[in-house]
C-alpha positions, 0 to 999 in steps of 0.5 A: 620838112624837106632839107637837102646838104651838100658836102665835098667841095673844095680847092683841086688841080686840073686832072685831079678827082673830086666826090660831092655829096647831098644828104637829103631829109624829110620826103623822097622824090621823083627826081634828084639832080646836079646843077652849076653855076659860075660866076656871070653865068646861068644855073645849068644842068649837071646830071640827075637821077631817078630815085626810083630805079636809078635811071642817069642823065648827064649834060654833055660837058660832063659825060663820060667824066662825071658819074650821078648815084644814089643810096636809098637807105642812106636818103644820100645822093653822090656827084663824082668828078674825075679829070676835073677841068677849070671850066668846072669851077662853079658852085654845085647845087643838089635839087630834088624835083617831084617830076620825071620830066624836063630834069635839065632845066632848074624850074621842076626842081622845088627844092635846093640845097645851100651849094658847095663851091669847087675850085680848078686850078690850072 
């Protein structure tokens, strides 16, 4: 079976520095991706990742502050948050999708992960 965990979540202040991460099990995928969702807002797009040659797609809000990873060996995949911002408070989710396409969108995305919650204080 396919299971996804993610870990690291937590309580920070604006400008601190945070590492998530998603042990996957069972089959691998196309694609692995990062997605948010705050309190009266949609699930929206973070950032994924190829899991075969490790290609990087980031939404623009986080670009240049978040960076996506994986460990194939590990079947793991890494979320990690620097100057992180209140406006990051969400819950974090890992997805796996078996497409290449349409990687921002949560509909190609099959399976999920329970969330992990992260909380930016001001």
């Amino acid at each position: 079976q396919v299971q996804l965990v993610e870990s690291g979540g937590g309580l920070v202040q604006a400008g601190d520095s945070l590492s998530l991460s998603c042990a996957a099990s069972g089959r691998t995928f196309e694609t692995y991706g990062w997605f948010r969702q705050a309190p009266g807002k949609d699930r929206e797009f973070v950032a994924a990742i190829r899991w075969s040659g490790g290609s990087t797609y980031y939404a623009d809000s986080v670009k240049g502050r978040f960076t996506i990873s994986r460990d194939n060996a590990k079947n793991t995949v890494y979320l990690q948050m620097n100057s992180l911002k209140p406006e990051d408070t969400a819950v974090y989710y890992c997805a796996a999708s078996p497409y290449s396409g349409a990687y921002y969108n949560t509909r190609p995305y099959d399976y999920w992960g329970q969330g992990t919650q992260v909380t930016v204080s001001s």
